[in-house]
C-alpha positions in Angstrom: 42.4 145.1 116.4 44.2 147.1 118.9 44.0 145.7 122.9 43.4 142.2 121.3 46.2 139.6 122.0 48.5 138.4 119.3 49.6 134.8 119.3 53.0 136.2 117.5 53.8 138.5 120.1 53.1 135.8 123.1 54.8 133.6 121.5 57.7 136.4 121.5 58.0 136.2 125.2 58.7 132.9 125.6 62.2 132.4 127.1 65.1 130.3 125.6 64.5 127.8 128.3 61.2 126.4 127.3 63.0 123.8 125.5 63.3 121.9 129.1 59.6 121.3 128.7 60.7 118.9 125.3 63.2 117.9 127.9 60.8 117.0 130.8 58.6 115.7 128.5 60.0 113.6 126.4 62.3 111.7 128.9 58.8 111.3 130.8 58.2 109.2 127.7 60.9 107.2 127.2 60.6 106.1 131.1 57.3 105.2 130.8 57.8 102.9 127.6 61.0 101.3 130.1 58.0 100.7 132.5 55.5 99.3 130.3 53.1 102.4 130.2 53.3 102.6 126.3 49.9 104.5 126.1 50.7 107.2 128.8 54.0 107.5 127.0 53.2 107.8 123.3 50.4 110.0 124.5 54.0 112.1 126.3 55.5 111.4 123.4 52.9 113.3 120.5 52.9 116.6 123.4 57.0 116.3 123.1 56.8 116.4 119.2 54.3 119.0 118.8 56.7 121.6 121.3 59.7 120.5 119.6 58.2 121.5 116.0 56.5 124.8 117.6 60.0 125.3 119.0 61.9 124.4 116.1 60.2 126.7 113.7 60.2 129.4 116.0 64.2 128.9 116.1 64.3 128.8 112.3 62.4 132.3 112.2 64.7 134.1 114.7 67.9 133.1 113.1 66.3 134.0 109.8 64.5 137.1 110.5 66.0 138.1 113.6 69.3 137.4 114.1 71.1 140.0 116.9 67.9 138.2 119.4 69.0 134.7 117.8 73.1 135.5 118.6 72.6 137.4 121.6 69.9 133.9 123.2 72.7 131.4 121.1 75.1 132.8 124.4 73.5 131.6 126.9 73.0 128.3 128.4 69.7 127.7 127.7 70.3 127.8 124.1 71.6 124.4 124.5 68.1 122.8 125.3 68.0 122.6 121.5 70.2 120.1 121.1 69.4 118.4 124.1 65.7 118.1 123.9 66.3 117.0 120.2 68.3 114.0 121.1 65.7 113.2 123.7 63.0 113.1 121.3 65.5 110.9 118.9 66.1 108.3 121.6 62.2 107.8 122.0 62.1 107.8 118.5 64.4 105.1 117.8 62.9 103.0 121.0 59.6 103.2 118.6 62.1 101.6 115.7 62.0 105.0 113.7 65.4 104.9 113.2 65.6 107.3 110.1 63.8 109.9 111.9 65.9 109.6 115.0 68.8 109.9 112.4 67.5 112.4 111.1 67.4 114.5 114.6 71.0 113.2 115.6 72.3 115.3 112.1 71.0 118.6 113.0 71.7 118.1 116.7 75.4 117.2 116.0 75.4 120.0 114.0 74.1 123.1 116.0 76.1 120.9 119.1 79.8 122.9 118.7 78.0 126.2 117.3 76.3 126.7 120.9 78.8 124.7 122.7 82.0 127.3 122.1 78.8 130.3 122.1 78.0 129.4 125.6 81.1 128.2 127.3 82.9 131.6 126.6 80.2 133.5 128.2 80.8 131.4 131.5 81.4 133.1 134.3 81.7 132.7 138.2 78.4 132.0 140.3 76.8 130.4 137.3 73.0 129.1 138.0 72.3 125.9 137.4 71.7 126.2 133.5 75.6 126.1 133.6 75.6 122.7 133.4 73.6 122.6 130.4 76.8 121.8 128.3 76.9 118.6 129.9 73.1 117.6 129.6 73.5 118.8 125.4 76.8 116.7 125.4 75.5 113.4 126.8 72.4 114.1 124.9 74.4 113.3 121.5 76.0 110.6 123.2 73.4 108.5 124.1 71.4 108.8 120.8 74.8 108.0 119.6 74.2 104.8 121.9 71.2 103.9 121.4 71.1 104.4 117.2 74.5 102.3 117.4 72.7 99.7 118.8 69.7 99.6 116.5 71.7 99.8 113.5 74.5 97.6 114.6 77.0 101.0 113.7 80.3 100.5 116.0 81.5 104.1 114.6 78.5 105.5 116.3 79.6 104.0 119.4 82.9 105.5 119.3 81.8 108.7 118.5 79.3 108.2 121.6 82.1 107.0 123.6 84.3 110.1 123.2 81.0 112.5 123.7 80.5 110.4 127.2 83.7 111.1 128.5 83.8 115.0 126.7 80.6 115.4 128.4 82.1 114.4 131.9 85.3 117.2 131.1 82.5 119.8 130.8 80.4 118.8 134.1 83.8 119.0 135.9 84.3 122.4 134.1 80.6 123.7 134.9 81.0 122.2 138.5 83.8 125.0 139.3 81.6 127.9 137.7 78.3 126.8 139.8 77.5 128.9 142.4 75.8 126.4 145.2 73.7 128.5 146.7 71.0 128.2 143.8 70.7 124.7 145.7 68.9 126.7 148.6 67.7 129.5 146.6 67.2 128.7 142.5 64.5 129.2 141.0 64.6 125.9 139.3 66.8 125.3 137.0 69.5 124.5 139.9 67.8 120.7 139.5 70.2 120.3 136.5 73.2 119.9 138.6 71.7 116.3 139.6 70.3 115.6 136.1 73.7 116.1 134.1 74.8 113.4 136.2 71.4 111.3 135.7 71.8 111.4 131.4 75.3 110.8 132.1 74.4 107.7 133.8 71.6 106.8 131.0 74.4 107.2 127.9 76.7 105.1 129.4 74.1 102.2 130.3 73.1 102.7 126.7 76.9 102.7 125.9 77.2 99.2 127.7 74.1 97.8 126.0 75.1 98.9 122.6 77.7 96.4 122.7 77.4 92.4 120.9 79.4 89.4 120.3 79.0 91.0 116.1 80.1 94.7 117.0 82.6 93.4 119.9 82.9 97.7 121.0 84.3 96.9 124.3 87.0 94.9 125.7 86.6 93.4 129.6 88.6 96.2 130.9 86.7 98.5 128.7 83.2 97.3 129.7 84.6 96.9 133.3 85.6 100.6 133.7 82.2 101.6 131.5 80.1 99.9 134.2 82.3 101.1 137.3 81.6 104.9 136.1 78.3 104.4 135.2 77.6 103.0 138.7 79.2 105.6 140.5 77.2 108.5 138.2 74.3 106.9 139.2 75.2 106.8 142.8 76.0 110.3 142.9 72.8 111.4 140.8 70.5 110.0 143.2 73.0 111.4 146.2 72.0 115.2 144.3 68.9 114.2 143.9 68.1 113.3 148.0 69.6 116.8 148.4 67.9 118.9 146.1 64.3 117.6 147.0 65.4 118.6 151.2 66.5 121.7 149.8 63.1 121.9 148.0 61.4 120.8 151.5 63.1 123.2 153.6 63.2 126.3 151.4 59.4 125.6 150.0 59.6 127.6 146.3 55.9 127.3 144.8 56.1 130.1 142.8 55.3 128.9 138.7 58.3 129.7 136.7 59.4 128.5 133.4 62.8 127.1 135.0 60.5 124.3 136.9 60.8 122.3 133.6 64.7 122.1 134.6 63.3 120.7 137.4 61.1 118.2 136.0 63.8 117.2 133.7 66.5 116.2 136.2 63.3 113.9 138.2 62.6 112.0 135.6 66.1 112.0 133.7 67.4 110.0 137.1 63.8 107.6 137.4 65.3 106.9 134.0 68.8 106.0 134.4 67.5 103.9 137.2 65.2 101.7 135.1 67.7 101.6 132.4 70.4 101.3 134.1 69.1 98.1 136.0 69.4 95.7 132.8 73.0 97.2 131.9 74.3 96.3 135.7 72.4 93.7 136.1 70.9 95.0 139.1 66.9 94.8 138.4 66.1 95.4 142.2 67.1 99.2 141.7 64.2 99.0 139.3 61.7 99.3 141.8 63.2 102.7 143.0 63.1 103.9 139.6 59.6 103.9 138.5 58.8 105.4 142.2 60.8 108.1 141.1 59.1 108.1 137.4 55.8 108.6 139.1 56.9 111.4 141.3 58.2 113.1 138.3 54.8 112.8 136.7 53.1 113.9 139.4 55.7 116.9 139.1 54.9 117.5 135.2 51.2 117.2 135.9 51.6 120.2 138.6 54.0 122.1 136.4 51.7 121.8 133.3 48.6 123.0 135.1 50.3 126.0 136.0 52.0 126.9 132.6 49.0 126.5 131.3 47.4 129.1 133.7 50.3 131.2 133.2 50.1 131.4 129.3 46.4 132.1 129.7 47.7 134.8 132.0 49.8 136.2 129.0 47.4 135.4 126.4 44.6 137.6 128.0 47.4 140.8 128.6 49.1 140.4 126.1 48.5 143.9 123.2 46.2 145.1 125.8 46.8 148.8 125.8 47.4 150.5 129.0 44.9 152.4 131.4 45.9 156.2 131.2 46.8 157.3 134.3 43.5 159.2 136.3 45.2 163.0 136.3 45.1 164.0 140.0 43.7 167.4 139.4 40.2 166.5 137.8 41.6 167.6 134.1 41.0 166.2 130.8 43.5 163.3 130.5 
């Protein structure tokens, strides 16, 4: 019926980046099952799933039925939510002891991981946003369901392979580092925010990394676990150090403006309340968990806000969606 909205061609505007709302969400989850909260999280948890299948099939379709879009959106950074917001989803998974469905996310991730990967980093250019370091966030993703499914299974291979993704992921937030342009820091929509959080799920894969480990696997040596905890101390430091910095920015330089980039902003708040809570049983430091589920509950507060307004937006969208356009009034009093 022509001026009624169409749920296909909404759903056709959604940007490549709404897979930072799987993001957001789902690592909203897994800190809220660190802190106890397992209602409020599984509840997190079911919203995550439903996205990521809404998401998945959607990404399915395109590559199927339209694939210039599908190469054309496989270029650019945001493409690499995918992967990372399935490995998310995985390592909540796996926390509920579904380790054959978080296996069976890892597969496709691992898969679709060096397809995007080489896509996106040869269209990387100077003055990047913040999405730049996106290759990192994907890269760590694999890593630390590589972590955390070695350590449920008792698999030492997976924690090599997670071991050489930790450091690969590290390569590419140096690489990123010299394409980001840091004025999104005072001016970025949102998606700037990822800058901290590639450094926050760097921190969370190698505390994983360091719990992983056994007296039956024996994966690290003392020099091994000594330099694993020394780095994933001094990520952490310097995620909460981009953290302090982006929320002045955010103070200063007030953006309140809904945009679907916010989820990269959600993301990165609760991605470092994470690696905080997490990160307090592999260093042995449990009085850095009391930072951590402040920051959780600042993050939640931030996905509460963020949802509200997405869901004002799509209603928005929904309601102009197909709706045929008002003929112009002609000036001279004729017949349109």
């Amino acid at each position: 019926m022509p001026g009624t909205p169409s749920p296909r061609a909404w759903w056709a505007q959604r940007p490549p980046a709404a897979g930072a709302a799987v993001m957001a969400t789902g690592i909203l989850s897994v800190g809220l099952h660190l802190t106890g909260y397992e209602v409020l999280s599984r509840i997190l948890l079911a919203v995550a799933a439903v996205t990521w299948l809404a998401l998945a099939a959607d990404f399915v379709a395109r590559l199927l039925r339209d694939r210039p879009r599908w190469m054309a959106e496989a270029g650019t950074p945001a493409a690499l939510t995918a992967v990372a917001a399935t490995t998310v989803l995985g390592t909540r998974l796996s926390a509920l002891d579904r380790q054959l469905l978080a296996e069976a996310l890892l597969a496709p991730a691992a898969l679709l991981w060096p397809l995007l990967i080489a896509s996106v980093v040869s269209h990387w250019r100077r003055s990047m946003p913040g999405g730049v370091f996106l290759s990192c966030v994907a890269t760590q993703g694999l890593a630390l369901l590589g972590a955390t499914l070695a350590e449920a299974e008792r698999s030492a291979w997976l924690a090599h392979a997670a071991l050489v993704l930790f450091w690969l992921g590290l390569v590419l937030y140096a690489l990123a580092l010299t394409r980001f342009d840091f004025r999104q820091v005072w001016e970025g929509a949102g998606d700037h925010w990822v800058a901290g959080g590639a450094l926050a799920i760097s921190a969370l894969a190698g505390s994983r990394l360091i719990v992983a480990d056994s007296p039956a696997l024996y994966l690290w040596n003392t020099d091994d676990r000594g330099v694993l905890r020394a780095v994933t101390a001094a990520l952490l430091v310097l995620a909460v150090c981009w953290y302090v910095v982006l929320l002045a920015a955010e103070v200063a330089r007030p953006r309140l403006r809904h945009d679907m980039r916010r989820w990269a902003t959600v993301f990165p708040m609760g991605m470092t309340a994470a690696a905080l809570l997490s990160a307090a049983t592999a260093l042995d430091a449990s009085w850095i968990e009391g930072p951590g589920e402040a920051l959780l509950w600042i993050a939640v507060a931030a996905w509460l806000g963020l949802a509200a307004g997405a869901a004002g937006a799509a209603l928005t969208a929904w309601n102009t969606v197909g709706r045929p356009r008002r003929p112009d009034r002609p000036r001279d009093g004729g017949a349109p």
